[in-house]
VOKOL-706420 format. One line per 3 residues: number of its first residue (from 1); for each residue x, y, z of C-alpha. Coordinates in Angstrom, 1 decimal. Layout:
REM residues N
NUM> X,Y,Z | ...;
***
This chain:
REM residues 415
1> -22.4,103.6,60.7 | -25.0,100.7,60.0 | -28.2,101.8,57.7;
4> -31.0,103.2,58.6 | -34.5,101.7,59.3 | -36.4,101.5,55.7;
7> -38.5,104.3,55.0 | -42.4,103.9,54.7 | -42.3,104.0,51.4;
10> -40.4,101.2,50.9 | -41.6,98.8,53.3 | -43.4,95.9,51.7;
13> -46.2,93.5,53.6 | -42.9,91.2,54.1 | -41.4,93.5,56.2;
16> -44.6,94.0,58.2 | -45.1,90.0,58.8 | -41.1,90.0,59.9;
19> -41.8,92.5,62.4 | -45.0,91.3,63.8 | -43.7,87.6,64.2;
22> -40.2,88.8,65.3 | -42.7,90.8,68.1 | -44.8,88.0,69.3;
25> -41.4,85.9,69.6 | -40.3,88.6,72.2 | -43.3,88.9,73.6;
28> -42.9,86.0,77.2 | -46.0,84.3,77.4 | -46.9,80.2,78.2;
31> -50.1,78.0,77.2 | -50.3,75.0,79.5 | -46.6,75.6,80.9;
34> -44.9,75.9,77.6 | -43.6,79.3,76.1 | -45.0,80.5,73.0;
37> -41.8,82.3,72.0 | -40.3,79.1,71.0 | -42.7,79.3,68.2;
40> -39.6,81.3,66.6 | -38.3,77.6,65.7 | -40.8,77.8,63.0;
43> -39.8,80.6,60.6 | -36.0,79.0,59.3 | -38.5,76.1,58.5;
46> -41.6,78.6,56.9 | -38.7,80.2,54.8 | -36.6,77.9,54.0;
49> -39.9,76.4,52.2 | -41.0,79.5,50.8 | -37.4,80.1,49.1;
52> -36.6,76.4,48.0 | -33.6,76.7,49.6 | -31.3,76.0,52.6;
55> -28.3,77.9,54.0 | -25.7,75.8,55.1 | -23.3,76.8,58.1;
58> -19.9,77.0,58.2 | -18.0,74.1,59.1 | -17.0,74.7,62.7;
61> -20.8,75.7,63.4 | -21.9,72.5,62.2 | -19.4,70.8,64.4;
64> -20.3,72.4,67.4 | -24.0,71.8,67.0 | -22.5,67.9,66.6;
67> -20.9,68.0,69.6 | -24.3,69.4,72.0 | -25.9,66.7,70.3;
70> -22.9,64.2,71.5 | -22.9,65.4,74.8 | -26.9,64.6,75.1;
73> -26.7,60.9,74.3 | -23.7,60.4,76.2 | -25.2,62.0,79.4;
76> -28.0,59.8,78.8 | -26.6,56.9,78.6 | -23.7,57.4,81.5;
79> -26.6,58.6,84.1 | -28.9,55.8,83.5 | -30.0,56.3,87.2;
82> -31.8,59.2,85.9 | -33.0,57.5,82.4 | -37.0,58.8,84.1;
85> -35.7,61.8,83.3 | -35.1,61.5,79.9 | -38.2,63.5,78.8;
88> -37.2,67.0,80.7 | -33.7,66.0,79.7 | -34.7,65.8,75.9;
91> -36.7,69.4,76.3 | -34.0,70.7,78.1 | -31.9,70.0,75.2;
94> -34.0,71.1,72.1 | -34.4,74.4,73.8 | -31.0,75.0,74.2;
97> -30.2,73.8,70.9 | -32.7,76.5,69.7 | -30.1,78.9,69.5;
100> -28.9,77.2,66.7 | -31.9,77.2,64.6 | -31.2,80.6,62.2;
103> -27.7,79.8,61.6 | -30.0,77.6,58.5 | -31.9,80.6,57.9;
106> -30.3,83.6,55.3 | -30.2,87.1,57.5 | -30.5,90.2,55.0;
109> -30.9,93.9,55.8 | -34.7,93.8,55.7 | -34.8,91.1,58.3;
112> -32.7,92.6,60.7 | -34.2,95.7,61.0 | -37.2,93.9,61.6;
115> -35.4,92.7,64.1 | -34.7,95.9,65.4 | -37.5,97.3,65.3;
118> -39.4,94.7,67.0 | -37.2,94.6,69.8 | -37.6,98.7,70.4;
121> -40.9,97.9,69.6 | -42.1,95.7,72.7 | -39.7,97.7,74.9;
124> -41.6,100.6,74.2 | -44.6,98.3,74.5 | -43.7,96.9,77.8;
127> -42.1,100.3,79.7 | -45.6,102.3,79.3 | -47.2,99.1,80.3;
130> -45.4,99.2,83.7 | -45.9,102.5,84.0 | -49.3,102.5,83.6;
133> -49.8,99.3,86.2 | -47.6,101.5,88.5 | -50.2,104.3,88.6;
136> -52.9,101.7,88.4 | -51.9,100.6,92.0 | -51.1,104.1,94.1;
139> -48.1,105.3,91.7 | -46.1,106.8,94.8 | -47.9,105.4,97.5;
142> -46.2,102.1,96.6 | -43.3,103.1,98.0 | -40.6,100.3,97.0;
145> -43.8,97.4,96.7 | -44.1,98.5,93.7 | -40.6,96.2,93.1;
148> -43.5,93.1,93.2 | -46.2,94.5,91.7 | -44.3,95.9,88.6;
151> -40.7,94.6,89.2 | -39.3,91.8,87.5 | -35.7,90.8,85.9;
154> -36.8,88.7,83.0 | -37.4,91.6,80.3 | -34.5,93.8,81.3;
157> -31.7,92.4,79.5 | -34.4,92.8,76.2 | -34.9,97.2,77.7;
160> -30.9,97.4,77.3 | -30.8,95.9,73.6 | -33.1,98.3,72.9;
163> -31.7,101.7,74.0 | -28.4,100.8,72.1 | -30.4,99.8,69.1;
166> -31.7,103.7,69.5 | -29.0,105.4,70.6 | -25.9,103.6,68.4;
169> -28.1,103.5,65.6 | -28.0,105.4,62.3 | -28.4,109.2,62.0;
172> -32.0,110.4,61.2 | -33.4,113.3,60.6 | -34.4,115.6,63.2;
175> -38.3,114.5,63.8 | -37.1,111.0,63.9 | -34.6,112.1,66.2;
178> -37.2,113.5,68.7 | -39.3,110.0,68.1 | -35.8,108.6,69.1;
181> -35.5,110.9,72.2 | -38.5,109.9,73.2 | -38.6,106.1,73.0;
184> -35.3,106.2,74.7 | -37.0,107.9,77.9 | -39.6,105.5,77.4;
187> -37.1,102.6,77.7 | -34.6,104.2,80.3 | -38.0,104.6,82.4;
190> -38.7,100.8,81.6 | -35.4,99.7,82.7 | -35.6,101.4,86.1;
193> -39.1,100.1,86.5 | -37.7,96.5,86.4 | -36.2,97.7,90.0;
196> -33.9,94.8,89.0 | -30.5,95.9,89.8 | -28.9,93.7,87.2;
199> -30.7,95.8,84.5 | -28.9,99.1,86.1 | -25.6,97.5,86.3;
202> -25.9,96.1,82.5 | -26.9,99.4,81.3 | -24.1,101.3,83.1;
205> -21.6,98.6,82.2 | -22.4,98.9,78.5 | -22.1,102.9,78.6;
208> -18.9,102.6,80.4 | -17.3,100.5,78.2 | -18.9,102.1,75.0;
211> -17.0,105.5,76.9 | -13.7,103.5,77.0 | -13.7,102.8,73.7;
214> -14.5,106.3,72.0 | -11.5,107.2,74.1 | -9.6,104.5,73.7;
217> -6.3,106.0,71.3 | -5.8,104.3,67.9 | -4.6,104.9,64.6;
220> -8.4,105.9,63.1 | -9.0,107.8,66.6 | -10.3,111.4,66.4;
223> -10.2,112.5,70.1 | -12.4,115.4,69.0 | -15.0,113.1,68.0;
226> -14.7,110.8,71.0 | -15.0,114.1,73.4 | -18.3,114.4,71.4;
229> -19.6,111.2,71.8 | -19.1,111.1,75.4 | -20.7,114.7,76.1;
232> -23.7,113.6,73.6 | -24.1,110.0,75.9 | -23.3,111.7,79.2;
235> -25.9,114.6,78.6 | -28.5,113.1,77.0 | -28.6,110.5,80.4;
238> -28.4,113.1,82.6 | -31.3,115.0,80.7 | -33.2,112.0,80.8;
241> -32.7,110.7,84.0 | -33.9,114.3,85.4 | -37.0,113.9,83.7;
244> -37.3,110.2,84.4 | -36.5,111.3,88.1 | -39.5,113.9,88.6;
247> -42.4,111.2,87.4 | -40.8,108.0,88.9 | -38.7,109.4,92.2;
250> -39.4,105.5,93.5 | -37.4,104.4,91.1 | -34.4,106.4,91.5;
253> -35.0,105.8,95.7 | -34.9,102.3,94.8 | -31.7,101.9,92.9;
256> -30.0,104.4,95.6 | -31.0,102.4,98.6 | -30.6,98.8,96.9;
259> -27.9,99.4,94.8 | -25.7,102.4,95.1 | -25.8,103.0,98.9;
262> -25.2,99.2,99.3 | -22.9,98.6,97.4 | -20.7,101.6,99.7;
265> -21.3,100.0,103.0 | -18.4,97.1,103.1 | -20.4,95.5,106.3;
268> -23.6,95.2,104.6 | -21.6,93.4,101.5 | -19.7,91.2,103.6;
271> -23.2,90.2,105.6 | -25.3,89.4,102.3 | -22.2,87.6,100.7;
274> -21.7,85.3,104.0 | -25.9,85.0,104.4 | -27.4,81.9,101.6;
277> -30.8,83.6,102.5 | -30.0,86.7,101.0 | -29.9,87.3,97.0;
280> -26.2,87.6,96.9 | -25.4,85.1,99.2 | -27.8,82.4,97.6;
283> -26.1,83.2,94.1 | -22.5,82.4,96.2 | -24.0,79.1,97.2;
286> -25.4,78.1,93.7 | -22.6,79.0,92.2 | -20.3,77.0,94.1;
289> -22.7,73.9,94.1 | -22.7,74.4,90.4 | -18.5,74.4,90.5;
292> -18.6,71.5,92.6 | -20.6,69.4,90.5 | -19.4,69.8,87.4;
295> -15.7,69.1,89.0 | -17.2,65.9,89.0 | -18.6,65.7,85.7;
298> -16.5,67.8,83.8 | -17.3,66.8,80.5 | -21.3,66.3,80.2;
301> -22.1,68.1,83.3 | -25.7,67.5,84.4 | -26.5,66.6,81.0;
304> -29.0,69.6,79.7 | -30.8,68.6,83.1 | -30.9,72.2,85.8;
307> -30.0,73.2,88.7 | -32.9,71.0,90.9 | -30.6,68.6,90.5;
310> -27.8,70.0,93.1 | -30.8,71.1,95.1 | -31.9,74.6,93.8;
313> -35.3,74.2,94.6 | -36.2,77.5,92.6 | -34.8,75.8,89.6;
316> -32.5,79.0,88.6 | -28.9,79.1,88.5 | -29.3,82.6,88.7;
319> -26.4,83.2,85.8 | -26.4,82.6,82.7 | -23.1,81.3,82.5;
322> -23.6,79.0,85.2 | -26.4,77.5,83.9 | -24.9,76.7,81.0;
325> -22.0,75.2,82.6 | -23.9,73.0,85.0 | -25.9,71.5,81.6;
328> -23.3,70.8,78.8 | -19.6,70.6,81.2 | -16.3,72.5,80.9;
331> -16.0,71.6,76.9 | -19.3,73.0,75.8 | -19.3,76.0,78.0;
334> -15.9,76.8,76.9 | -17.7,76.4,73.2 | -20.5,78.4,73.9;
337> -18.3,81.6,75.3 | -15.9,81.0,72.0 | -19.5,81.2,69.8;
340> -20.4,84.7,72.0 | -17.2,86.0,71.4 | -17.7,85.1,68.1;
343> -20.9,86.9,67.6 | -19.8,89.9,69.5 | -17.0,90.3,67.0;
346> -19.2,90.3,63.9 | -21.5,92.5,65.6 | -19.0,94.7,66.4;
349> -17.7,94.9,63.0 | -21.3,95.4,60.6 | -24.0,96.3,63.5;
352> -22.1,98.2,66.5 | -25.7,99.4,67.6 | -26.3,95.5,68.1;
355> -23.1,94.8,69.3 | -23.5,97.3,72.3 | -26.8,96.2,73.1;
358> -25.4,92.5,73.1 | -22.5,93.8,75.5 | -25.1,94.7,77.5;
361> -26.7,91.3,77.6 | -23.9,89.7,78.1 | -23.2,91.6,81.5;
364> -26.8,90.6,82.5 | -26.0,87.5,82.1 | -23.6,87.3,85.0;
367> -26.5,87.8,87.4 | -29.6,86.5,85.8 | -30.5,83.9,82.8;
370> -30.9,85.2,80.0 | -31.0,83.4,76.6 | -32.1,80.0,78.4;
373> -35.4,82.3,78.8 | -37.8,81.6,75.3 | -37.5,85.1,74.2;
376> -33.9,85.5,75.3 | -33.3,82.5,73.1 | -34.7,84.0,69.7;
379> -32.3,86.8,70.8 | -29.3,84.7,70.9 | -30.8,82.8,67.7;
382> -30.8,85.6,65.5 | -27.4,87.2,66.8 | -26.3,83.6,65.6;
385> -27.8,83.8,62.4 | -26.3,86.8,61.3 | -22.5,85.1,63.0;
388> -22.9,82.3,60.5 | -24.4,84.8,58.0 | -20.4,86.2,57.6;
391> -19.0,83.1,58.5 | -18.4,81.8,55.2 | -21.5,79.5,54.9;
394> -23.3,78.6,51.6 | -26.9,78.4,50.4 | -27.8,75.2,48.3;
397> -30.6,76.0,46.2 | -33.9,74.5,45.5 | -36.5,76.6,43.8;
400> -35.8,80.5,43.6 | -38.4,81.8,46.1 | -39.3,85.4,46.9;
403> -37.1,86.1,49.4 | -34.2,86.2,47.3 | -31.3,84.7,47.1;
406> -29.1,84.8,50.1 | -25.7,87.5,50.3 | -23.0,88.1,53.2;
409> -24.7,90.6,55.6 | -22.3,94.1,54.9 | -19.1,94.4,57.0;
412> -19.1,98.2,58.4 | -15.9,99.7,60.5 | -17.0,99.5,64.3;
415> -18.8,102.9,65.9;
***
C-alpha cells in the first residue's frame, strides 16, 4: 500500500508551492488562445536551477525523445507544400513533446503527493462548481440542457484520476476516512455532471477491471481479501450513487437514456454507427480518414500537424490514440503505446492508486483527447517523470540545492 498524504505537521511552505502550481497546471484556462497549463514546462527548469542539478533519463527515453524530434524535421522537409505551415507544425510539436519535460526533473514522495492532492483538489474544486451552476440555472428544470450548460468532456478523464487517488489510496484514520467519503461523492457527482458518457464508461471500465483483478487467482491471492474489496467497492458505489441519485436524478436520467438504454437497442446502434452526423458515426468517419492517411504516410504521418488536414473541420480526432497516430505515423505511435505501457507498469508496481486512475485515463482516451489537452499533458508529464524516475536514470550534479538530492521513487507490491 503506497504512503499516506503528509500530515500537517510536517508539511513545509515547499510542499504548499508544489501543490498550488501543480493546481493552477490543472486548472484549463487560455490568454489570447494559448493555454496557461503549459506553464508546467517551467518547474523542471525552476528546479533544476534551484538544485544545481540535472537528472538524466534513461537511455531508451532519451532515444525516443530523438526520434519525435526526427520525425519533425523530416516531415518538414518531405511536405514542403505545406512549409506555411511550419509555425502550427512547430507548436504542434513542442506541445506534444511536453510530455517529456519531467522525465529531467527528480520525482520524490513529497512531490507526488502534491501531485495527488492537487488533482483531488480541483476535482473537488470543479464538481461543486458544476453543481452550483446547475442550481444556478433551474437545477431540475433543465431537464437534459443542462448537458450544455454544465456538460463538458474535457475534465472528466482528470474526475476519474481522482476518485482512484481516494479510493486505492492509503488507509487513514477514521475522520479522514469520512473527509475521504465525502470528496468521493463530491467527485462521483462531478463525473456524472460532465453528462459525458466517456467519463461513465472510463469509471466503470476501471472498477471492472480493478474487480478482475482482486479476483484474479495467484500465488499471493487471499480470496477472502478480494471478496472484501469487491463488497467495500460495490457498496460504497451503490451507497453513493443513491445519494448522488436523490439531489441529481438528471444525471442518472441522462446516462440511462444516452447510455445504458442505447447501448441495448441494436437498431439505434447500427443507425448512429452508419449516420457521420451523429457522435458515433462521425468518430467512424475520422477514424477511418485518419487510417487512410497515415496508410499513406506511415512513417511521419501528418507531421505533428491535426486532423484539419483530412478535413475535420472541428479540428478533433476525437481519440486520443488516433490523434496521435495521424501526427507522428505507425513508428511513433507504436512508441508512444510502448512508453504508456511502460508507465502503467511502474505505476502499477509503487502507486496502484495512480495506476488505476491512469487505467482509467487510458480508456477515456479511446473516445476523447486526452493528454494532447494542456492539463492532460502535465498529467501524462508527471506519470513520465516518475517512469524515468525508476528507470535507471542518473542525476549529474551541480550545486547541492534544497531539494535534495535525487533517489529511486519506492517500488511497492501492486494493490
Amino acid at each position: 500500500m503506497e504512503g499516506k498524504f503528509p500530515n500537517s505537521r510536517s508539511v513545509t511552505a515547499r510542499d504548499f508551492a508544489l501543490v498550488l502550481c501543480f493546481f493552477l497546471f490543472l486548472y484549463p484556462v487560455s490568454v489570447g488562445g494559448i493555454s496557461v497549463n503549459y506553464s508546467f514546462l517551467l518547474l523542471p527548469m525552476v528546479v533544476i536551477l534551484v538544485r544545481g542539478k540535472i537528472k538524466k533519463p534513461s537511455t531508451d527515453l532519451l532515444a525516443f525523445i530523438v526520434f519525435y524530434a526526427v520525425i519533425f524535421v523530416i516531415a518538414t522537409l518531405y511536405q514542403y507544400r505545406l512549409f506555411e505551415e511550419w509555425p502550427r507544425r512547430a507548436l504542434s510539436f513542442l506541445s506534444f513533446m511536453s510530455v517529456f519535460s519531467f522525465v529531467f526533473l527528480p520525482i520524490d514522495e513529497r512531490m507526488v503527493n502534491a501531485f495527488k492532492i492537487a488533482v483531488v483538489g480541483i476535482s473537488v474544486y470543479f464538481s461543486l462548481s458544476s453543481i452550483y451552476q446547475w442550481y444556478l440555472h433551474g437545477g431540475p428544470a433543465l431537464g437534459f440542457e443542462a448537458k450544455d450548460l454544465v456538460g463538458g468532456q474535457r475534465f472528466g478523464f482528470v474526475y476519474v484520476m481522482a476518485f482512484w487517488i481516494l479510493y486505492a489510496g492509503a488507509v487513514w484514520t477514521w475522520g479522514e476516512r469520512l473527509l475521504r467519503l465525502l470528496c468521493i461523492s463530491t467527485v462521483v457527482a462531478g463525473i456524472l455532471m460532465t453528462f459525458s458518457r466517456a467519463s461513465v464508461v472510463a469509471l466503470l471500465a476501471s472498477m471492472i477491471f480493478y474487480l478482475a483483478r482482486s479476483v484474479r487467482p495467484s500465488f499471493s491471492f487471499s480470496f477472502g481479501r478480494g471478496t472484501k474489496k469487491i463488497a467495500v467497492l460495490v457498496s460504497g458505489v451503490l451507497l453513493i450513487l443513491a445519494a448522488i441519485n436523490a439531489f441529481l436524478p438528471v444525471t442518472f436520467e441522462f446516462f440511462t437514456v444516452r447510455l445504458f438504454e442505447f447501448f441495448l437497442d441494436p437498431e439505434a446502434v447500427q443507425e448512429n454507427f452508419s449516420n457521420s452526423a451523429t457522435s458515433e458515426g462521425t468518430r467512424l468517419f475520422i477514424w477511418a480518414s485518419v487510417l487512410e492517411f497515415v496508410a499513406s504516410h506511415p512513417f511521419t504521418g501528418a507531421g505533428y500537424l491535426g486532423v484539419w488536414m483530412i478535413g475535420d473541420a472541428s479540428g478533433s480526432a476525437h481519440s486520443q490514440y488516433f490523434d496521435v497516430l495521424l501526427r507522428v505515423g505507425v513508428i511513433g505511435f507504436m512508441i508512444y503505446v510502448y512508453l504508456l505501457h511502460r508507465a502503467s507498469r511502474t505505476l502499477s508496481a509503487s502507486y496502484p492508486s495512480l495506476y488505476w486512475g491512469f487505467v482509467g485515463v487510458l480508456v477515456y482516451g479511446l473516445f476523447h483527447e486526452t493528454f494532447k489537452e494542456a492539463h492532460g499533458g502535465f498529467l501524462l508529464a508527471f506519470l513520465f517523470g516518475i517512469l524515468s524516475q525508476n528507470s535507471g536514470s542518473s542525476t549529474v550534479p551541480c550545486a547541492q540545492g534544497e531539494f535534495g538530492v535525487s533517489r529511486p521513487l519506492p517500488k511497492r507490491s501492486p494493490v
